[in-house]
C-alpha positions as CSV (number, residue, x, y, z in Angstrom):
1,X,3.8,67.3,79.5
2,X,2.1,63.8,79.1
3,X,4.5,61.1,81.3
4,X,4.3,59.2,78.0
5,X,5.8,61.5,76.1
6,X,8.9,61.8,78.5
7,X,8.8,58.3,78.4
8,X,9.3,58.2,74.6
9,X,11.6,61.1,74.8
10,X,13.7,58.7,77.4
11,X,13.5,56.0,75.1
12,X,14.5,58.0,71.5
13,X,17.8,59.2,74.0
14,X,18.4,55.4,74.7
15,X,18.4,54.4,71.4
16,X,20.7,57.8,69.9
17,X,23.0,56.6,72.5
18,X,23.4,52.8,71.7
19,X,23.6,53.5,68.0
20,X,26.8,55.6,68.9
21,X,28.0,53.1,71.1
22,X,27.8,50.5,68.3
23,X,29.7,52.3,66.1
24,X,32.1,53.8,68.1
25,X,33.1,51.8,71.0
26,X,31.9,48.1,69.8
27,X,32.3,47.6,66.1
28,X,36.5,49.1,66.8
29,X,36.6,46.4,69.3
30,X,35.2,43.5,67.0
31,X,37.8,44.5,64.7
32,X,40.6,44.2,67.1
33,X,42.9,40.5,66.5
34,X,40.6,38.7,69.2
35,X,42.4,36.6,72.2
36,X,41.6,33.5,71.0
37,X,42.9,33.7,67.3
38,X,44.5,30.1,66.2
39,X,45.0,30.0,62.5
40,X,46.6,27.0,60.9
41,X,47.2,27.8,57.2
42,X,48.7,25.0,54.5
43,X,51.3,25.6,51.7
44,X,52.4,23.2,48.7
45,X,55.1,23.7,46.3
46,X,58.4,23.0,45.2
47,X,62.0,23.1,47.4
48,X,66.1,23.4,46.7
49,X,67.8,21.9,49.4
50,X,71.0,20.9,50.8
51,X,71.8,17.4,52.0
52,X,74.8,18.3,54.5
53,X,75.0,14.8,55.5
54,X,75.9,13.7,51.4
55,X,78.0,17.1,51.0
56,X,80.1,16.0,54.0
57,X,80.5,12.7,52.9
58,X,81.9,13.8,49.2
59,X,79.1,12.7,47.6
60,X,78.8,16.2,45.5
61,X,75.9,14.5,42.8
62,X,73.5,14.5,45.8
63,X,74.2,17.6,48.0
64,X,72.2,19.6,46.2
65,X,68.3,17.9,46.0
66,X,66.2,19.9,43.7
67,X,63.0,20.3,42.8
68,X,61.7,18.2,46.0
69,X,57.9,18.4,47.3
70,X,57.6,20.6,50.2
71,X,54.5,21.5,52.5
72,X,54.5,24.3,54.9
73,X,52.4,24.4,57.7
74,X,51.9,27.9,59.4
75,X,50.2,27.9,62.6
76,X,49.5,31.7,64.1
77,X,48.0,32.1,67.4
78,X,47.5,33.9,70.5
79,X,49.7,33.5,73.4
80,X,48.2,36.4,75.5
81,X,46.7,39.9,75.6
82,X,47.2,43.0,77.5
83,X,45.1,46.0,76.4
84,X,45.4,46.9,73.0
85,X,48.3,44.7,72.7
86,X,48.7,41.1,71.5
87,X,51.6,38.3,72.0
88,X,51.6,36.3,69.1
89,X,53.3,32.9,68.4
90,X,54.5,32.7,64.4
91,X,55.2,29.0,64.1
92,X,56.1,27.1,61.1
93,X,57.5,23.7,60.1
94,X,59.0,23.1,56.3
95,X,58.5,19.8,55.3
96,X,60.7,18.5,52.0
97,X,61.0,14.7,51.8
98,X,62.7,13.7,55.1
99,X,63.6,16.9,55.9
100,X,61.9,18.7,58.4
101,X,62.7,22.5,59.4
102,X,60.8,24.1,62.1
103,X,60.7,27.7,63.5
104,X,59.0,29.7,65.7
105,X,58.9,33.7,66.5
106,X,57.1,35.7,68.8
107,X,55.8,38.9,68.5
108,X,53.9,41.8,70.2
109,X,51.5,43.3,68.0
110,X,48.8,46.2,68.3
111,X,45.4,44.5,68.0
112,X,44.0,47.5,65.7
113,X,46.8,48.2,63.3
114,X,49.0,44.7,63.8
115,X,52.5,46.4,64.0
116,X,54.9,45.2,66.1
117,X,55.1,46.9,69.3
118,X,57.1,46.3,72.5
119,X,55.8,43.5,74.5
120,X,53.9,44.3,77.8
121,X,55.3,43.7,81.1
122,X,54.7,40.4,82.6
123,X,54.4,38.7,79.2
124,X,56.1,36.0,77.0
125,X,59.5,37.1,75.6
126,X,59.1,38.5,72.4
127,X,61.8,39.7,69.0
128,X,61.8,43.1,68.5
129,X,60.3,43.7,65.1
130,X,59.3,46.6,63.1
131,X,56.0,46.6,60.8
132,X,53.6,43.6,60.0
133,X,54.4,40.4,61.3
134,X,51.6,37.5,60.9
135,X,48.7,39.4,59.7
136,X,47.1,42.8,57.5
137,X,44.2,44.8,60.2
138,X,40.4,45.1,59.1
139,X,39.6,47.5,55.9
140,X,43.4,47.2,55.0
141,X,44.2,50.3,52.7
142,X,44.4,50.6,49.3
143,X,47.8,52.3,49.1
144,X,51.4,51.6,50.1
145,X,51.7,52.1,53.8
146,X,53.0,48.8,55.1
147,X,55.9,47.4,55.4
148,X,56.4,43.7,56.2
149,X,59.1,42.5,58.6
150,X,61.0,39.3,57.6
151,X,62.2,36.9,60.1
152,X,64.7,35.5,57.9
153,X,66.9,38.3,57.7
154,X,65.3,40.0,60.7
155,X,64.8,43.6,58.7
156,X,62.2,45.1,57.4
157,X,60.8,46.0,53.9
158,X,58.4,48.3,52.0
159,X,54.6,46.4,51.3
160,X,53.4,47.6,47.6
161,X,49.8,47.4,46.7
162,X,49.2,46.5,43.4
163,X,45.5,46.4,42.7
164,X,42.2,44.5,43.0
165,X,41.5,40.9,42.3
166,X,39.0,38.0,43.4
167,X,40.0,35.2,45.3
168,X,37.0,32.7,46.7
169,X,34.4,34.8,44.8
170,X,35.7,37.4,47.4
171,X,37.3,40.9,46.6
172,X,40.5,41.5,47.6
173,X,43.3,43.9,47.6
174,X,47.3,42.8,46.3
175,X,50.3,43.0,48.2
176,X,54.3,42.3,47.4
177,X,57.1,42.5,48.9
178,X,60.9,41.8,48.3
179,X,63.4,41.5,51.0
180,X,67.0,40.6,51.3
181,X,69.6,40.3,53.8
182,X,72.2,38.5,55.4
183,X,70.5,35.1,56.9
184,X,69.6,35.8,60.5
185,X,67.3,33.5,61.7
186,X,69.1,30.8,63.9
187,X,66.7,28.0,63.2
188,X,67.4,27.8,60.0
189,X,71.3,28.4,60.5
190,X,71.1,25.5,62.6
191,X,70.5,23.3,59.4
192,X,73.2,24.6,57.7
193,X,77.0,24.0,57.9
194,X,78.8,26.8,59.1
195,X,82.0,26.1,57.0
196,X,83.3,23.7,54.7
197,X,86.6,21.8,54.1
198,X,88.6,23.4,51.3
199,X,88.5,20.1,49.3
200,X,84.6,19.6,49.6
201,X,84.5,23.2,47.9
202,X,87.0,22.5,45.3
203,X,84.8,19.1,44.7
204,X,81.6,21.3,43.8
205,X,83.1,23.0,41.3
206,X,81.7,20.5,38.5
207,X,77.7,21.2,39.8
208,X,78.4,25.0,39.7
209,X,77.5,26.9,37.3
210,X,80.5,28.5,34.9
211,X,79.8,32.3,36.1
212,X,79.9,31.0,39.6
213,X,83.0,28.8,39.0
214,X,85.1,31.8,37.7
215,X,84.4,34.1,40.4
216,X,84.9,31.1,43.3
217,X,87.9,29.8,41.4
218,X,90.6,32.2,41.8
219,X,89.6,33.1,46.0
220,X,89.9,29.1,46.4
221,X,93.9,29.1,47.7
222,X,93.6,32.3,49.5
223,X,90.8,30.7,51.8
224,X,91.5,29.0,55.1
225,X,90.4,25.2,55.3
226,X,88.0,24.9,56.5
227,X,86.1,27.6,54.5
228,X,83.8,29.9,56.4
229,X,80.2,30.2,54.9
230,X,77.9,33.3,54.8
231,X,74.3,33.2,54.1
232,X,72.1,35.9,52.4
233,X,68.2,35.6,52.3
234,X,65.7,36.9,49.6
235,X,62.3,36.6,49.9
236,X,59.7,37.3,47.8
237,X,55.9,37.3,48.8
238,X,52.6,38.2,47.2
239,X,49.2,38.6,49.7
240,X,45.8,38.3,48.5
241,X,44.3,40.0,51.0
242,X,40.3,40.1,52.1
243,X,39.4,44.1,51.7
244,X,36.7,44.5,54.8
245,X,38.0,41.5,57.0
246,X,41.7,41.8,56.4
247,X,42.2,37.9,56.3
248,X,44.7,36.7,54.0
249,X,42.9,33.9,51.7
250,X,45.9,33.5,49.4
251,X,49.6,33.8,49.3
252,X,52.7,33.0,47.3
253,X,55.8,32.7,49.0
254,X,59.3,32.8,46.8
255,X,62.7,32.4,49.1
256,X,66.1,31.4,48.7
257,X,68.8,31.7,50.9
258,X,72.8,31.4,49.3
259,X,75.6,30.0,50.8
260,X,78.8,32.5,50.0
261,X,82.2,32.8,50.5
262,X,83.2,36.0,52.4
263,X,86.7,37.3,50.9
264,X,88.8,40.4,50.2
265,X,86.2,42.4,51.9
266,X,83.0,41.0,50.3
267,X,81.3,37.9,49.9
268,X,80.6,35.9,46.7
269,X,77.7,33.6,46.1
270,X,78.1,30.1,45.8
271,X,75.1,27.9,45.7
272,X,71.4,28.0,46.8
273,X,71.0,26.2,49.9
274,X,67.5,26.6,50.4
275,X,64.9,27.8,47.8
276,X,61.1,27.2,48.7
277,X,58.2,28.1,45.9
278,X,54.6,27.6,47.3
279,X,51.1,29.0,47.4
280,X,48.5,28.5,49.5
281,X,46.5,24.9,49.4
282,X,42.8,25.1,48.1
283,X,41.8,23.5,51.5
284,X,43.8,26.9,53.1
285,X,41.8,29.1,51.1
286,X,38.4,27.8,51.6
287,X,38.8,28.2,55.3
288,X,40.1,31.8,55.3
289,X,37.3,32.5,52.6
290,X,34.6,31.4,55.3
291,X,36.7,33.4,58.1
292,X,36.7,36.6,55.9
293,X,32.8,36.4,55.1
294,X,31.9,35.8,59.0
295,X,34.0,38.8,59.9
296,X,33.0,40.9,57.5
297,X,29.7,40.0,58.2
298,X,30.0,40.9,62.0
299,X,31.9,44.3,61.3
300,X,29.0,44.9,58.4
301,X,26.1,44.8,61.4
302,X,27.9,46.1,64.5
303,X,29.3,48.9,61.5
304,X,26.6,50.2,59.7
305,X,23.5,48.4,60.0
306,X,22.8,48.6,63.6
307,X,23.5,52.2,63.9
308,X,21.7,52.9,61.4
309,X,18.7,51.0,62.6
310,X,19.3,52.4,66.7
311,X,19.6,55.7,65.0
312,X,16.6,56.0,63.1
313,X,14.0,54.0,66.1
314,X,15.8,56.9,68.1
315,X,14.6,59.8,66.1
316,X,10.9,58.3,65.4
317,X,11.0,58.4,69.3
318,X,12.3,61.2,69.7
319,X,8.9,62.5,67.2
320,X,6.7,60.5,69.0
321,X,7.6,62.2,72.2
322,X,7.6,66.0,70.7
323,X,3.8,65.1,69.2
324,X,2.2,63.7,72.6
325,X,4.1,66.3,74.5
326,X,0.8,68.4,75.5
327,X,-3.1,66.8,75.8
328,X,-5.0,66.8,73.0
329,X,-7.8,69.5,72.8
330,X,-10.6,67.2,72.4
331,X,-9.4,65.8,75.0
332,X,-9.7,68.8,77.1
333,X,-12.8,70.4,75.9
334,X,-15.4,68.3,77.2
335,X,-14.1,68.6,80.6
336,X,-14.3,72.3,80.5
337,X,-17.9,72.6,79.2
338,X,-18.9,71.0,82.3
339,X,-17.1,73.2,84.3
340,X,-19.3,76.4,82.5
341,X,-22.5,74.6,82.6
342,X,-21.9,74.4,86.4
343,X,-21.5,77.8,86.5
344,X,-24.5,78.6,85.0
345,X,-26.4,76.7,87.2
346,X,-25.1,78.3,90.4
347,X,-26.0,81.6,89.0
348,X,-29.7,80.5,87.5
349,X,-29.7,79.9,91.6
């Protein structure tokens, strides 16, 4: 066999091997959440909220601000990974007039699928949460396998998928998801009374509506002064999502939390305290758009392309090698003519 030829052969090998190296062992790590994610995404819309300060002072015509302006400003990031698992800081600060209402959660995610999992030892403290939490995974499905955990009420709820669209000139696939529950999450309890005097209660009455009225109206002298308050959450929100990159470029979010008055057993809702209807700013949207398109560019290459390419240099290799395994015969004849004319002359001798 010709050196070249095992050198070819040696080379076709290579190749085989890379192209199954790309796609199995590189492009499922490029699609893993990467350590250094920071994504800051904008929302504008429209708020409800309560003014404690004017509902404590009596002044009932202003305790209730509808209507207001409100931005939301949701920054996700990476605090630190460990293997296939990711700590991720959900932060986000509610804007509406003067009022300003931040949170912040942290979870631990798998980097493939993005479900919550337990956090890793040595790590940030995280919530324990069940199903997605900040973000969909690469080549999210086209089916109803997801459920979405909500930080408000700190429970979790079926994802539906509800079809195709276009966002950014970009395909994507539909999410929604409706959640409710008592309120849970103690930033935002923090900006709400716990309890109200009997008489502040009684001075609502004219800004409530009549349904409301008649089912508050006769509890009012069994309740204690000051009246305990319950919240209850429901939150609606719709995901545009990017179908090869998984980036969400748009989003509606819909929630309202209630104030209630637990009695007899059960507790009956009052007022909204809190209602927030926004969508994701045009700015927002541009800058996933150019995320998703890098991304799916990357997974695109590393997915198919090279492979496809390292498989088939491989193969012409691999040919190459099996052609130039043995000499040629015009390359061999003349040398063995000489030998028989050599011959002949020793025996003419």
């Amino acid at each position: 066999m010709r050196r070249s030829s095992a050198v070819w052969g040696v080379i076709g090998l290579v190749l085989i091997a890379l192209a199954a190296l790309t796609r199995f062992v590189v492009t499922p790590y490029m699609a893993q959440l990467p350590s250094d994610t920071d994504v800051t995404v904008t929302y504008t819309g429209t708020a409800t909220l309560l003014n404690a300060d004017a509902l404590q002072t009596g002044d009932v015509a202003n305790a209730i601000a509808k209507d207001v302006p409100v931005t939301i400003d949701r920054r996700v990031h990476v605090l630190d990974t460990s293997g296939s698992t990711a700590v991720v800081a959900d932060e986000a600060t509610i804007q509406a007039g003067p009022a300003v209402l931040p949170s912040t959660h942290t979870y631990a995610v798998d980097r493939t699928s993005l479900e919550a999992v337990g956090g890793p030892d040595g790590a940030p403290a995280v919530e324990q949460a069940s199903g997605l939490t900040v973000a969909f995974p690469v080549h999210p499905a086209p089916e109803d396998r997801y459920t979405y955990w909500d930080p408000q009420s700190r429970t979790s709820a079926p994802i539906t998928y509800t079809g195709q669209d276009t966002r950014q000139g970009r395909d994507v696939r539909v999410y929604t998801t409706t959640v409710s529950g008592n309120l849970k999450d103690d930033a935002t309890l923090a900006t709400l009374p716990p309890a109200l005097p009997k008489d502040l209660l009684a001075g609502l009455a004219p800004a409530l509506p009549a349904d409301v009225m008649a089912a508050v109206g006769p509890l009012v002298p069994t309740l204690p002064d000051p009246v305990p308050l319950a919240y209850t959450a429901d939150t609606t929100l719709t995901f545009y999502v990017d179908d090869t990159s998984g980036v969400v470029l748009d989003a509606r979010l819909q929630q309202q939390v209630t104030a209630g008055v637990p009695a007899n057993g059960s507790v009956t809702d009052v007022t909204p305290v809190l209602a927030v209807d926004a969508t994701v700013t045009p700015e927002s949207r541009q800058a996933a758009a150019g995320t998703a398109a890098s991304i799916s560019t990357a997974l695109t290459v590393l997915g198919a392309v090279a492979p496809i390419v390292l498989l088939l240099l491989g193969v012409i290799a691999l040919v190459v090698a099996f052609v130039r395994r043995h000499p040629s015969a015009q390359a061999a004849t003349p040398a063995s003519e000489t030998h028989i004319g050599e011959e002949s002359v020793a025996l003419d001798r």
